[in-house]
TINU-197875 format. One record per residue: x, y negated, z negated of N, C-alpha, C in turn. Coordinates in nm, 4 decimals, always signed. Layout:
n_X|n_Y|n_Z|ca_X|ca_Y|ca_Z|c_X|c_Y|c_Z
X|Y|Z|X|Y|Z|X|Y|Z
...
END
This chain:
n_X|n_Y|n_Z|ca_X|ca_Y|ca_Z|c_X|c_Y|c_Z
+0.0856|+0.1186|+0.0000|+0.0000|+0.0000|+0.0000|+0.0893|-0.1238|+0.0000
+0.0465|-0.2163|+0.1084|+0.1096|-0.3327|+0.1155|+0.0666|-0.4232|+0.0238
+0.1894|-0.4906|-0.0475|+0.1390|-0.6111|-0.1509|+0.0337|-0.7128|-0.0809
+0.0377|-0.7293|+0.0365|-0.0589|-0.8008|+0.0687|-0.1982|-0.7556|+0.0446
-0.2166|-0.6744|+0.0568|-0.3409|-0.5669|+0.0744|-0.4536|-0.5460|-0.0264
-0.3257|-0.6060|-0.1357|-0.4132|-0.5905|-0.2690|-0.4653|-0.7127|-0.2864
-0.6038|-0.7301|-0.3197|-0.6760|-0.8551|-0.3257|-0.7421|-0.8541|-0.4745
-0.8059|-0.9901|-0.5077|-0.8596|-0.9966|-0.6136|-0.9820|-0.9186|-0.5725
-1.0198|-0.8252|-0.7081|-1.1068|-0.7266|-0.7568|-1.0480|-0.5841|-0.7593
-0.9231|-0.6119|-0.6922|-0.8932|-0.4665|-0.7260|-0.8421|-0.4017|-0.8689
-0.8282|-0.2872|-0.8893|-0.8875|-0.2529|-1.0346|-0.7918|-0.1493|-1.0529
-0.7386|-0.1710|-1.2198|-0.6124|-0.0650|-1.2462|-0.6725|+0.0025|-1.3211
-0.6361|+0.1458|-1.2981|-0.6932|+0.2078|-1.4741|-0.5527|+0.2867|-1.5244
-0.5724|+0.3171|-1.7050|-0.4516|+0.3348|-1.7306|-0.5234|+0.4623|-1.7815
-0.3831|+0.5432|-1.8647|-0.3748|+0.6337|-1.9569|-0.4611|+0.6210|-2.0745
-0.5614|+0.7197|-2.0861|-0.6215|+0.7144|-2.2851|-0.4732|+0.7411|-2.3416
-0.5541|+0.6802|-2.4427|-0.4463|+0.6844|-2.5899|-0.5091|+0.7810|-2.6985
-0.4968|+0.8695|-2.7949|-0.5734|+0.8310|-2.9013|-0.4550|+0.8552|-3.0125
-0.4909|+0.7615|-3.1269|-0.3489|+0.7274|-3.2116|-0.4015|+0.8116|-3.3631
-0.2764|+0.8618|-3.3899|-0.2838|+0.9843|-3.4560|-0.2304|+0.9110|-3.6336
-0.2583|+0.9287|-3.7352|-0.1852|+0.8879|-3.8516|-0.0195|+0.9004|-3.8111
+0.0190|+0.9959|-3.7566|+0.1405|+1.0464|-3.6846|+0.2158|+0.9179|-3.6184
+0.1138|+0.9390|-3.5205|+0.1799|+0.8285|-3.3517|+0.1529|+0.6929|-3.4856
+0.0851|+0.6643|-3.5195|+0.1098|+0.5426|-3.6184|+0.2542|+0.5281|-3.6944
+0.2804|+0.6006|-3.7589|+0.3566|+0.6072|-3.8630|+0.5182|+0.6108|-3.7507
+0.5418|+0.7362|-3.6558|+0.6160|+0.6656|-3.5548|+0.6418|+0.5722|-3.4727
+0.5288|+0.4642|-3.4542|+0.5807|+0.3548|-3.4427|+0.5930|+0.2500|-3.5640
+0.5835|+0.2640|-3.6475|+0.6495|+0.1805|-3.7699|+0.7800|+0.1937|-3.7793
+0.8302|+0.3587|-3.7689|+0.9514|+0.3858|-3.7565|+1.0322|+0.3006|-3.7029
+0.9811|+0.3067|-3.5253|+1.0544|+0.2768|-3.4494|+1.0616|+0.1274|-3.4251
+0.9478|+0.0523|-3.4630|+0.9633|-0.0682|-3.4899|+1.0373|-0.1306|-3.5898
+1.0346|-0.0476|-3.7020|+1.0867|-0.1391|-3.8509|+0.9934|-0.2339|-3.9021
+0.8352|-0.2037|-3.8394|+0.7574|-0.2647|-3.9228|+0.6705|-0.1254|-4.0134
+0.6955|-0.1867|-4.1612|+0.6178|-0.0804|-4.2540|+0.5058|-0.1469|-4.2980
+0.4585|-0.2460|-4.2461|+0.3129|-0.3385|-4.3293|+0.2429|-0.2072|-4.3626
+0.2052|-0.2337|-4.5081|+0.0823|-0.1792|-4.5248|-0.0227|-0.1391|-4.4424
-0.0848|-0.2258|-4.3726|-0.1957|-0.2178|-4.2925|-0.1963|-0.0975|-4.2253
-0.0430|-0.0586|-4.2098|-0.0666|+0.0742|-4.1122|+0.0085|+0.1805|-4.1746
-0.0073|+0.1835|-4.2743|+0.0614|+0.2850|-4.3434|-0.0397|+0.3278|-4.4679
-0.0682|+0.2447|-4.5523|-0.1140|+0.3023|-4.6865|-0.2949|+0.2793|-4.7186
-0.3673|+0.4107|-4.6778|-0.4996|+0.3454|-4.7413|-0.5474|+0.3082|-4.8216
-0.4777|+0.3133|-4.9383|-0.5789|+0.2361|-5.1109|-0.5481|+0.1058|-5.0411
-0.4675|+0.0119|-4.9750|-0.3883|-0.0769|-4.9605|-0.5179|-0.1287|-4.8734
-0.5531|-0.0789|-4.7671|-0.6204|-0.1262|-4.6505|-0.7889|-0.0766|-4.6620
-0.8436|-0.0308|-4.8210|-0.9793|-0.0347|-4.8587|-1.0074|-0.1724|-4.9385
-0.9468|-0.2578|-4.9760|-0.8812|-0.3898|-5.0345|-1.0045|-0.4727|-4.9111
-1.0011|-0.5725|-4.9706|-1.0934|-0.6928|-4.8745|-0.9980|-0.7831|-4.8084
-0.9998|-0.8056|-4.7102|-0.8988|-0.9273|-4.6547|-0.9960|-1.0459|-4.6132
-1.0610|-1.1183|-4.6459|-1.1366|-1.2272|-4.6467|-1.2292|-1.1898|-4.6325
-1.3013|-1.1534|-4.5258|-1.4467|-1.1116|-4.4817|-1.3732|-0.9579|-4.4264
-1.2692|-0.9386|-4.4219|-1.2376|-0.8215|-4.2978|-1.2494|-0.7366|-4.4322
-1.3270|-0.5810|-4.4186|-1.2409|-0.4720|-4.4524|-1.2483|-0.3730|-4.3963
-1.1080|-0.3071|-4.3338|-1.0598|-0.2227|-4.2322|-1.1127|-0.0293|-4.2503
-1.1169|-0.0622|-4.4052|-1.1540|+0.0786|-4.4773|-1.0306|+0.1896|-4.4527
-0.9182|+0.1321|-4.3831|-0.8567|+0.2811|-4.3697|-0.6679|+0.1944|-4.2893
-0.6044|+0.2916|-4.2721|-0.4825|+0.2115|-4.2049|-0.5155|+0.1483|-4.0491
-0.4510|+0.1043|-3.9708|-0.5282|+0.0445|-3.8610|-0.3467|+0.1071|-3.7435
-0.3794|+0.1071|-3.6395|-0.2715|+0.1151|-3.5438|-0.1759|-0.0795|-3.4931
-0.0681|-0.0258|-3.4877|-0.0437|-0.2151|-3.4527|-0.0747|-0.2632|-3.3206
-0.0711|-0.3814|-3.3462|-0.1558|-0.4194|-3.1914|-0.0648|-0.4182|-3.0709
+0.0891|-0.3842|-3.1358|+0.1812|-0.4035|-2.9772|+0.1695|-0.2591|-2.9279
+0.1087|-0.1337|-3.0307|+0.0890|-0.0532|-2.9242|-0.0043|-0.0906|-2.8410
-0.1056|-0.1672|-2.8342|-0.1863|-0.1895|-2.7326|-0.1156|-0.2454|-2.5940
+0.0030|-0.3538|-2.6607|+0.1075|-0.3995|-2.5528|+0.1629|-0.2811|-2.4838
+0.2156|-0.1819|-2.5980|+0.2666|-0.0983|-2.4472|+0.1747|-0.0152|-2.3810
+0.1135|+0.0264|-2.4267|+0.0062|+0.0664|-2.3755|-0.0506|+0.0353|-2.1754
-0.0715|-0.0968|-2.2303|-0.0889|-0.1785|-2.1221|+0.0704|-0.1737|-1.9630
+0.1903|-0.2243|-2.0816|+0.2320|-0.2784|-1.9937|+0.2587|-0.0917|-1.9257
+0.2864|+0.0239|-1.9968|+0.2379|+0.1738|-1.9077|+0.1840|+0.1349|-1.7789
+0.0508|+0.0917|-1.8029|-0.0442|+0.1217|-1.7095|+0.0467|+0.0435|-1.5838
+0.0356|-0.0894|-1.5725|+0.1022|-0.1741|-1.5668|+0.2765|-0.1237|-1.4519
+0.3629|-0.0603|-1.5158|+0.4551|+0.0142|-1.4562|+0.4390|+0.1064|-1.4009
+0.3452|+0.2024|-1.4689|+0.3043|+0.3010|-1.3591|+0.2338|+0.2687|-1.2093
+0.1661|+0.1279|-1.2434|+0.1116|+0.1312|-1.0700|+0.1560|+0.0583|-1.0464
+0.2674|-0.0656|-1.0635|+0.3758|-0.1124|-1.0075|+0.5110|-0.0870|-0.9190
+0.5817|+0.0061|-1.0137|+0.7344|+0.0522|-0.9895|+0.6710|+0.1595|-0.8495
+0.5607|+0.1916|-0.8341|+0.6012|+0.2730|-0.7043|+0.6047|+0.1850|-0.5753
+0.5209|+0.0854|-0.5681|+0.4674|-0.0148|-0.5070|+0.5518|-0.0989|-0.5243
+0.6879|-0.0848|-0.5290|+0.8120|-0.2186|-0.5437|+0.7668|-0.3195|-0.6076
+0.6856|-0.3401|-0.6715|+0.6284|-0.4481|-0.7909|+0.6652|-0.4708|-0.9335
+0.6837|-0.5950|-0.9520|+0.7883|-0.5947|-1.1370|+0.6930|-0.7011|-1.1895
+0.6780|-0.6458|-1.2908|+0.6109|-0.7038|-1.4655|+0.6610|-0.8069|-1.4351
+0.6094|-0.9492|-1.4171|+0.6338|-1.0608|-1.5343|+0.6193|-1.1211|-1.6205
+0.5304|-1.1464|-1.6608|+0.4964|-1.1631|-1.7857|+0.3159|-1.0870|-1.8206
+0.3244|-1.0517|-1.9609|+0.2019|-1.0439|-2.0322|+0.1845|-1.0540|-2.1256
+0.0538|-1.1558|-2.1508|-0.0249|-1.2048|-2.3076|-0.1346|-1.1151|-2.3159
-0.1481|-1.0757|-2.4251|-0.2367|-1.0384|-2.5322|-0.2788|-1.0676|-2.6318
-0.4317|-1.0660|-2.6670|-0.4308|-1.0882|-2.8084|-0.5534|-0.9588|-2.8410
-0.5410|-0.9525|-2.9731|-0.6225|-0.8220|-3.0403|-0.7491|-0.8507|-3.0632
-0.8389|-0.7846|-3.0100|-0.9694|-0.8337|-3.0675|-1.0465|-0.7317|-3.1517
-0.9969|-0.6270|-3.2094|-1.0683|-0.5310|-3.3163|-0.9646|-0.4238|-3.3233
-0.9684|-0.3840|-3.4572|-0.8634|-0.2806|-3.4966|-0.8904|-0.1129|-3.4373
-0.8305|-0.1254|-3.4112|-0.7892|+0.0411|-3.4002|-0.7341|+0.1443|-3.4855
-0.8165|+0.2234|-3.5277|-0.7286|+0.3531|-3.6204|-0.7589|+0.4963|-3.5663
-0.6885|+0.5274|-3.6060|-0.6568|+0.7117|-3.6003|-0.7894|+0.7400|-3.5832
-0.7679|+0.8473|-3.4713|-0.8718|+0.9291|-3.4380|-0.9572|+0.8297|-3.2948
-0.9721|+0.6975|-3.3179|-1.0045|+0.6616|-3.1660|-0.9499|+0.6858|-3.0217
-0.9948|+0.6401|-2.9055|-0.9339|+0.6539|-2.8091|-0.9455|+0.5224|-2.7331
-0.8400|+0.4797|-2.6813|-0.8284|+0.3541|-2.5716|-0.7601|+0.3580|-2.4286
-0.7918|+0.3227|-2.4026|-0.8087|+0.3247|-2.2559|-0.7899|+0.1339|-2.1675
-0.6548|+0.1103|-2.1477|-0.6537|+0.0105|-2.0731|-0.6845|+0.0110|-1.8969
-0.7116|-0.0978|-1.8774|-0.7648|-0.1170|-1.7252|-0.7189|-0.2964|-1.7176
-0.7254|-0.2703|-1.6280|-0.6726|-0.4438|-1.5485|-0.7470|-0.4663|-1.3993
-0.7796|-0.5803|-1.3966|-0.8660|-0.6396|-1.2535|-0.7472|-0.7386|-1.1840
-0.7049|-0.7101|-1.0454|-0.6352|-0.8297|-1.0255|-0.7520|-1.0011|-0.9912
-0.7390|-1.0489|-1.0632|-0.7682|-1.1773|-1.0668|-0.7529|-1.3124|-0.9258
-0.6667|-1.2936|-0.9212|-0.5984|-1.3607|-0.7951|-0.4614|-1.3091|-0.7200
-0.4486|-1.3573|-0.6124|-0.3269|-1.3436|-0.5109|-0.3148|-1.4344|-0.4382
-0.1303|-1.4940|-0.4330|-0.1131|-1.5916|-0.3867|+0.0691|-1.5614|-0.3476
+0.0720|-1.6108|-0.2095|+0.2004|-1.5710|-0.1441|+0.3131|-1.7017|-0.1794
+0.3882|-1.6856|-0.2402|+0.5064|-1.8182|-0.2665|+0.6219|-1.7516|-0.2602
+0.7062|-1.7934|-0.1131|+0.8291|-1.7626|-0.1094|+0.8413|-1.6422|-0.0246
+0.7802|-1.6085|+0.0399|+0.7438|-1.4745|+0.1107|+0.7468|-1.3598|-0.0356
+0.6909|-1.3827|-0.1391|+0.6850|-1.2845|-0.2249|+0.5585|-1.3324|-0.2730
+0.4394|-1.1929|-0.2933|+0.3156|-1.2334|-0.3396|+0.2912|-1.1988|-0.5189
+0.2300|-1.2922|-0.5508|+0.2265|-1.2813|-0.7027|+0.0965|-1.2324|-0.7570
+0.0301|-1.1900|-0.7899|-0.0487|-1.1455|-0.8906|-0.1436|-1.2014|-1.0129
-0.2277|-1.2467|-1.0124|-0.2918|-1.2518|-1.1870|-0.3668|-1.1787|-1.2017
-0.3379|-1.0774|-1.3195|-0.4375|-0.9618|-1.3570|-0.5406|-1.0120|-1.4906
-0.6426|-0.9658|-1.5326|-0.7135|-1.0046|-1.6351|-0.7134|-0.8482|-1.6612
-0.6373|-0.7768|-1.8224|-0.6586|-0.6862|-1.8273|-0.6988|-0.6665|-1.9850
-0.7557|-0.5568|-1.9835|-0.8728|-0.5214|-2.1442|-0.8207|-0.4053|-2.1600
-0.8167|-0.3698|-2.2829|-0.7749|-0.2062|-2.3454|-0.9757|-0.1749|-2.4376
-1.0146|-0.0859|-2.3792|-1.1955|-0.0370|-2.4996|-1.1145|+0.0999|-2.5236
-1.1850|+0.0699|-2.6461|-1.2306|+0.2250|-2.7410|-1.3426|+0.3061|-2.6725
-1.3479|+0.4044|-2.7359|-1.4745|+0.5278|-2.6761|-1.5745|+0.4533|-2.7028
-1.6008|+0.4018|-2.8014|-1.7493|+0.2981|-2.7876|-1.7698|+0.2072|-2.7147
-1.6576|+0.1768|-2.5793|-1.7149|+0.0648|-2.4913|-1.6301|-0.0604|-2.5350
-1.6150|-0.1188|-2.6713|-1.5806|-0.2161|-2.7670|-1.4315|-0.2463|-2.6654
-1.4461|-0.3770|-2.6792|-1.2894|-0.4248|-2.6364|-1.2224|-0.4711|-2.7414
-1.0911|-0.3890|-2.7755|-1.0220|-0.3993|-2.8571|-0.9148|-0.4847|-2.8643
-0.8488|-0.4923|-2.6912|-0.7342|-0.6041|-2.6764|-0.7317|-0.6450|-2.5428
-0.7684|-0.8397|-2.5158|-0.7517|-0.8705|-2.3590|-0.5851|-0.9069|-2.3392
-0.6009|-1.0060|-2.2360|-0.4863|-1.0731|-2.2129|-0.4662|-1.0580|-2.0435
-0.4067|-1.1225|-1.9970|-0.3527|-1.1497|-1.8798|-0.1782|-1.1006|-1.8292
-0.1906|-1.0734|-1.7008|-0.0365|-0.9915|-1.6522|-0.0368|-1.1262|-1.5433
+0.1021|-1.1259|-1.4915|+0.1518|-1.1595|-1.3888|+0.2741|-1.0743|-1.3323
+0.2540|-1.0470|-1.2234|+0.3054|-0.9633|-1.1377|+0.3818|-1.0357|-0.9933
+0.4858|-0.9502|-0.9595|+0.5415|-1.0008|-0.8321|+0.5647|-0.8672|-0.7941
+0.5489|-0.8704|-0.6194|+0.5485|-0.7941|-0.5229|+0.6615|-0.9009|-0.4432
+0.8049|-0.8945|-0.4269|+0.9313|-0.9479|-0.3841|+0.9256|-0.9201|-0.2392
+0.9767|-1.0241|-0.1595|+0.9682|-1.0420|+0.0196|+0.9759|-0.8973|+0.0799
+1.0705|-0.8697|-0.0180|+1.1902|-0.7194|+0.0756|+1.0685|-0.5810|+0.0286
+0.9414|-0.6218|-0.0208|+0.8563|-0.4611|-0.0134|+0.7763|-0.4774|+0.1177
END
């Protein structure tokens, strides 16, 4: 598929997730973040203003990689490179759910004989619920 080819509405889908007390606790590891929030439940049955989570929650940059997966996987074959992506979290995730990111390309626009990309992409849970948006930008470089 030619970078040109791809127009706004076209539609990514990614890998389910579902995050395990496990896959949690390994990425704390591997991050070097131990917050509570995702580690200890007496800790996270506690009230946090109006929020209570009832249980540990997953962190929200797995939702980042998550995404940027999807993201590389239908890029790197298609000579296409990540440039940037924002996210922000819009409901917690814990163990035992499943998510599922997808991305819409938004727009396309040719600068430089290289075409660029804006994606609008969402990660839902099995209930439909959108858990994390944010926006990608993408380049497809002269030489694909």
């Amino acid at each position: 598929m030619a970078a040109f080819s791809i127009a706004p509405g076209h539609q990514i889908g990614g890998t389910p997730f579902s995050p395990t007390r496990e896959s949690i606790r390994d990425f704390c590891e591997a991050s070097l973040d131990f917050n509570p929030l995702h580690l200890d439940d007496d800790y996270m049955k506690g009230d946090f203003g109006r929020t209570n989570f009832g249980g540990i929650i997953m962190h929200g940059m797995n939702n980042f990689g998550l995404i940027t997966t999807m993201l590389t996987d239908w890029l790197y074959p298609l000579g296409g490179i990540q440039r940037r992506l924002e996210t922000r979290w819009k409901s917690p995730v814990k163990p035992g759910d499943t998510i599922t990111p997808t991305a819409v390309v938004a727009a396309a626009q040719e600068s430089q004989g290289s075409w660029w990309l804006t994606l609008d992409v969402q990660v839902h849970n099995q209930r439909g619920e959108v858990v994390a948006v944010g926006e990608a930008m993408v380049e497809f470089p002269a030489a694909v």
